[in-house]
C-alpha positions in Angstrom: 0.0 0.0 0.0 1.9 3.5 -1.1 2.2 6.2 1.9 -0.9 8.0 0.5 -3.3 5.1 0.9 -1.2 4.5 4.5 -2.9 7.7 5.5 -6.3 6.7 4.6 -7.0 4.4 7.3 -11.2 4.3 6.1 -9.9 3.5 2.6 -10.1 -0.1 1.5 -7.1 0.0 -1.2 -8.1 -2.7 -3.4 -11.2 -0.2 -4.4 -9.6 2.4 -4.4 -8.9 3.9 -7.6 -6.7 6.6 -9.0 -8.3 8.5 -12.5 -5.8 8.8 -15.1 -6.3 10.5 -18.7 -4.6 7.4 -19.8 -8.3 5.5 -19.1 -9.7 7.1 -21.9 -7.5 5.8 -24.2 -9.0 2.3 -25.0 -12.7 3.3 -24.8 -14.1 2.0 -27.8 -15.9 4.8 -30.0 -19.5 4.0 -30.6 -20.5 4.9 -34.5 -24.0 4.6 -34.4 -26.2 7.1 -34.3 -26.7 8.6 -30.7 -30.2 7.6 -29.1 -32.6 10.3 -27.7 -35.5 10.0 -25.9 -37.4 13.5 -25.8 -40.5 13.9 -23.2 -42.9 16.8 -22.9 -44.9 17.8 -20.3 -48.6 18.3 -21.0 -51.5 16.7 -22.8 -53.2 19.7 -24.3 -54.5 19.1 -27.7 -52.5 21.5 -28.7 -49.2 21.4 -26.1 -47.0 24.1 -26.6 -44.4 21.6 -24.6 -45.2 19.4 -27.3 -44.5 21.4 -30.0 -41.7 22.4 -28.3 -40.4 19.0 -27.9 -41.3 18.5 -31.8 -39.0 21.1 -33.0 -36.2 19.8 -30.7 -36.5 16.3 -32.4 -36.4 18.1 -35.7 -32.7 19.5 -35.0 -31.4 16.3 -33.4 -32.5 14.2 -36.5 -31.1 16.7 -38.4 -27.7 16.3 -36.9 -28.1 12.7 -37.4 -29.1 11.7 -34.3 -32.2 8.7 -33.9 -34.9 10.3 -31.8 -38.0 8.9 -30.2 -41.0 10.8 -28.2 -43.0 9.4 -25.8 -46.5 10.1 -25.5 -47.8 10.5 -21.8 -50.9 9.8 -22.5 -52.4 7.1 -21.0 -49.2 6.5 -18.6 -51.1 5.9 -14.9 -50.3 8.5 -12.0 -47.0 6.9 -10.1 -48.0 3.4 -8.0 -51.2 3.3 -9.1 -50.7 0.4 -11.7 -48.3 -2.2 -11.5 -45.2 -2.0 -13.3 -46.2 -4.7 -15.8 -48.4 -1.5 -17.5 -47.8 -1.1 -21.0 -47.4 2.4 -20.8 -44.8 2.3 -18.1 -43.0 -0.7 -20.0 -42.9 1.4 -23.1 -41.3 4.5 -20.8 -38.7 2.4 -19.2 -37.6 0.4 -22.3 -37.0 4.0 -24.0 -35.4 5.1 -21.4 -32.8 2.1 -21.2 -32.8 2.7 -25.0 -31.5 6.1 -24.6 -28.0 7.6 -24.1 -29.7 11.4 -23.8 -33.2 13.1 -23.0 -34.8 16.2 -23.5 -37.2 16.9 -20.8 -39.7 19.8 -21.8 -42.6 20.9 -19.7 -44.8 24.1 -19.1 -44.6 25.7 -15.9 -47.7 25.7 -13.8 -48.3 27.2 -10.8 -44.6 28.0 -10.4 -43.2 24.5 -11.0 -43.1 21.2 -13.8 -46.5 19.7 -14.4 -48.1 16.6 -12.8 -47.4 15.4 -16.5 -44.3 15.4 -16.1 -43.3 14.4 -12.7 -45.2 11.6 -13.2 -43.0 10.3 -16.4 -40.0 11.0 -14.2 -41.2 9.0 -11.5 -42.0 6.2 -13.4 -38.5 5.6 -14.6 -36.7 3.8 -12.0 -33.5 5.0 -10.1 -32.4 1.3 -10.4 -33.2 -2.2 -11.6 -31.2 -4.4 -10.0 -28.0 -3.2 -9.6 -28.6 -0.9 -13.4 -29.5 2.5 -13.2 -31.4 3.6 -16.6 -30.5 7.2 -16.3 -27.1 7.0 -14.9 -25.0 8.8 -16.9 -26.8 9.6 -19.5 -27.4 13.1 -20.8 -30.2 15.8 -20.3 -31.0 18.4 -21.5 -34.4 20.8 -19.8 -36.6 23.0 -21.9 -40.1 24.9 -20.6 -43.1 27.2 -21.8 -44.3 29.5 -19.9 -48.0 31.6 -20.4 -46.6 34.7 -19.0 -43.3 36.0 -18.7 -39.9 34.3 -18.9 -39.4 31.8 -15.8 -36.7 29.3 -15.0 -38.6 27.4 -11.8 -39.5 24.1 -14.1 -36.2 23.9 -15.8 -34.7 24.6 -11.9 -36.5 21.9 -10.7 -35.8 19.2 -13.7 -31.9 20.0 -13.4 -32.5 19.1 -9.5 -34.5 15.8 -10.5 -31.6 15.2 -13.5 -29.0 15.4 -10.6 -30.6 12.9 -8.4 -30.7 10.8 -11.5 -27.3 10.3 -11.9 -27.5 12.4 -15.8 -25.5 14.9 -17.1 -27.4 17.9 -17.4 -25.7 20.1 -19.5 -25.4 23.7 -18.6 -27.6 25.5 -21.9 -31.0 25.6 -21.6 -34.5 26.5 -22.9 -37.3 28.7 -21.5 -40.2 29.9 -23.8 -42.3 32.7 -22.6 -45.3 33.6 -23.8 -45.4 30.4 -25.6 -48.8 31.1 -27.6 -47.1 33.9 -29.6 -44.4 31.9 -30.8 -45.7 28.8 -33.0 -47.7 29.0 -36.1 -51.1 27.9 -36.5 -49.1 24.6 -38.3 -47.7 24.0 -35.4 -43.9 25.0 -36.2 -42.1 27.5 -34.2 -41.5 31.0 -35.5 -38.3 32.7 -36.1 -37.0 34.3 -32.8 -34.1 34.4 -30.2 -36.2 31.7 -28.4 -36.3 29.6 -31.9 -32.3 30.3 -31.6 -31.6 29.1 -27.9 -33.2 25.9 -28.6 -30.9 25.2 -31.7 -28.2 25.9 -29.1 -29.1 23.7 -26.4 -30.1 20.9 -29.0 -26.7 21.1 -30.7 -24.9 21.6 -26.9 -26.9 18.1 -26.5 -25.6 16.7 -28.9 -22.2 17.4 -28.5 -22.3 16.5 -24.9 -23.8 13.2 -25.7 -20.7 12.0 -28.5 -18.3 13.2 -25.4 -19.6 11.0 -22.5 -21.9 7.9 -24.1 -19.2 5.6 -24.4 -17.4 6.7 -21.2 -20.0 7.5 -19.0 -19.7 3.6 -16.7 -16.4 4.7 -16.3 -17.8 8.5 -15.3 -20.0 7.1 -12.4 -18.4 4.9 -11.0 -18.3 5.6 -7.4 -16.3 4.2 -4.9 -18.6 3.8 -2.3 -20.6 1.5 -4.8 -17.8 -0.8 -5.8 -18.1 -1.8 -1.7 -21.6 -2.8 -1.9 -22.8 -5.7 -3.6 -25.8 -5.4 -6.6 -27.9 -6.8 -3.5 -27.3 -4.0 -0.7 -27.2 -1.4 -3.7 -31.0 -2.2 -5.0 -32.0 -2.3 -1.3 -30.7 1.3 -0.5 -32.4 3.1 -3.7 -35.6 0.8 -3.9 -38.1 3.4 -3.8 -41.0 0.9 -2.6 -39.1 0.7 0.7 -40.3 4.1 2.4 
């Protein structure tokens, strides 16, 4: 054991582990097409969220990335169906599908929707010892009716976080979202058009960067002591 680990009485040295650039070096390079799974936030005939959300997918298959939406409707409120749903099953197989997300919802009554706390919550912080979101990357959008807000966006980089993603820094916040799509549905020229081309390509960019390194990303130390058994325990929702 060197002097450094000698000084780390709490430390068990077989786990512990020293980053190097030099573990980057024999990642293999993924060359499909990076795998987003975009989710909106309302269920509004017509969903400014939604449209939204539509434009977002628009850029990212227009980068070349493979893009899938889910609908929320039908998806049952949290624990109130069993997980055998088919709605449910659809969100959790797109979201192991997935190496990023978009998250886009209005804001209502200062905060994310039921909508979409209620997609989030259905996506599991682990099964077994895998954790579908971990280390994959987000990226937050919202609309607001009024003026320009950041408390959803706030409060989906706070959900991202306890998911394990990488949210990356850009961002999207709409306001007076009824002035800026056309009757067709497709968003008008703006500086709001703009930011969402940003955060999209930002996306993007962040996903190439971390999908293929992102197990060796999260890796925590404190997990590599616990086994896949004691792991599920400790994050199994249905405990509390």
């Amino acid at each position: 054991m060197s002097r450094q680990l000698n000084d780390l009485p709490n430390v068990a040295g077989d786990l512990f582990k020293v980053p190097a650039a030099t573990d980057f070096a024999n990642v293999a390079i993924s060359t499909h097409a990076p795998r987003f799974l975009l989710m909106y936030g309302s269920v509004r005939e017509r969903s400014y969220s939604r449209l939204l959300t539509m434009e977002a997918a628009r850029l990212l298959e227009a980068m070349g990335g493979e893009v899938k939406i889910f609908d929320p409707r039908g998806l049952p409120l949290p624990d109130s169906e069993p997980e055998t749903h088919p709605k449910v099953q659809e969100l959790r197989e797109l979201a192991m599908w997935s190496e990023g997300m978009v998250w886009c919802s209005p804001e209502r009554h200062g905060a994310m929707t039921g909508i979409m706390k209620a997609q989030i919550d259905w996506i599991p912080l682990t099964q077994g010892a895998v954790r579908p979101t971990q280390g994959k990357t987000l990226a937050v959008m919202e609309v607001s009716g009024g003026s320009q807000s950041f408390n959803a966006v706030n409060q989906m980089r706070v959900l991202g976080r306890w998911m394990r993603m990488i949210t990356i820094p850009n961002q999207s916040s709409v306001a007076k979202a009824f002035l800026e799509f056309e009757e067709d549905g497709r968003m008008k020229p703006s500086s709001y058009y703009e930011r969402v081309v940003d955060v999209m390509e930002e996306l993007f960019k962040f996903t190439l960067l971390t999908r293929d390194v992102s197990p060796f990303l999260v890796d925590r130390y404190s997990e590599r002591r616990e086994s896949a058994q004691e792991l599920a325990k400790r994050v199994n929702i249905r405990s509390i």
